[in-house]
N, C-alpha and C positions, 0 to 999 in steps of 0.2 A: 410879423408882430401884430399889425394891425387885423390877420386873421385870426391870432389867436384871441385877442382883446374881444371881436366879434363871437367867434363861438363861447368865452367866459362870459357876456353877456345873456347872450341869448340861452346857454346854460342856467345862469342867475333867475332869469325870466321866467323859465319853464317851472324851476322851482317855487319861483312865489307865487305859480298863478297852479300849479298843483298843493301848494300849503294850504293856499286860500280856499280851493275846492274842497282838501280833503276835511278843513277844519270847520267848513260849512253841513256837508256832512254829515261827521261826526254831531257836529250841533242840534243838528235834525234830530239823530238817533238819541241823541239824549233825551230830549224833549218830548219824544213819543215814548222811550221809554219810564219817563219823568210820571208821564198822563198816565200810563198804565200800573203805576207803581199808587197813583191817585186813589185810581180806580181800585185796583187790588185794596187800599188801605180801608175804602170806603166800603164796600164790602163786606171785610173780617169784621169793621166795626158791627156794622146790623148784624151781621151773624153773633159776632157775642152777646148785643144787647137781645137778643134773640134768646139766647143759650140761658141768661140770665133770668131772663121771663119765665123758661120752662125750668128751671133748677129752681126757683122761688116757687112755682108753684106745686112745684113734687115733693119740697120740704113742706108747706100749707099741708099738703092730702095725706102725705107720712105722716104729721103731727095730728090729722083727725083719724086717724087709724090708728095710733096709738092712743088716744084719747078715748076711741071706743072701749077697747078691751077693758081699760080700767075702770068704768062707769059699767059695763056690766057683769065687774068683778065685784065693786061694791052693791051692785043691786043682788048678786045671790048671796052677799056675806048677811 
């Protein structure tokens, strides 16, 4: 009895001290994956405020290309 009592502990033991590793870990991997997901987010951001810059400024050059034409539509009329 008292062997058994011995290996249900030290059973118990092996467990809590494998939970505690795996769930440190796991904790790691979140957290770097956490920072990388940062990262990732900070990134897409510039890149649209980016995107945004050049689409504002290709509607500007579209709008004075269109504006052309019609200024020297009325200069032959």
């Amino acid at each position: 009895m008292k062997r058994f009592l011995l290996l249900c502990f030290i059973s118990f033991c092996s467990f809590v001290v494998l939970y505690a590793d795996s769930k440190e870990v796991l904790e790691s991997k979140y957290k770097t994956f956490e920072e990388k997901l940062e990262k990732e987010e900070k990134e897409l951001l510039r890149r649209i405020q980016t995107l945004r810059k050049e689409l504002k400024a290709l509607k500007e050059e579209s709008a004075q290309e269109l504006d052309r034409p019609k200024k020297s539509e009325k200069s032959t009329q």
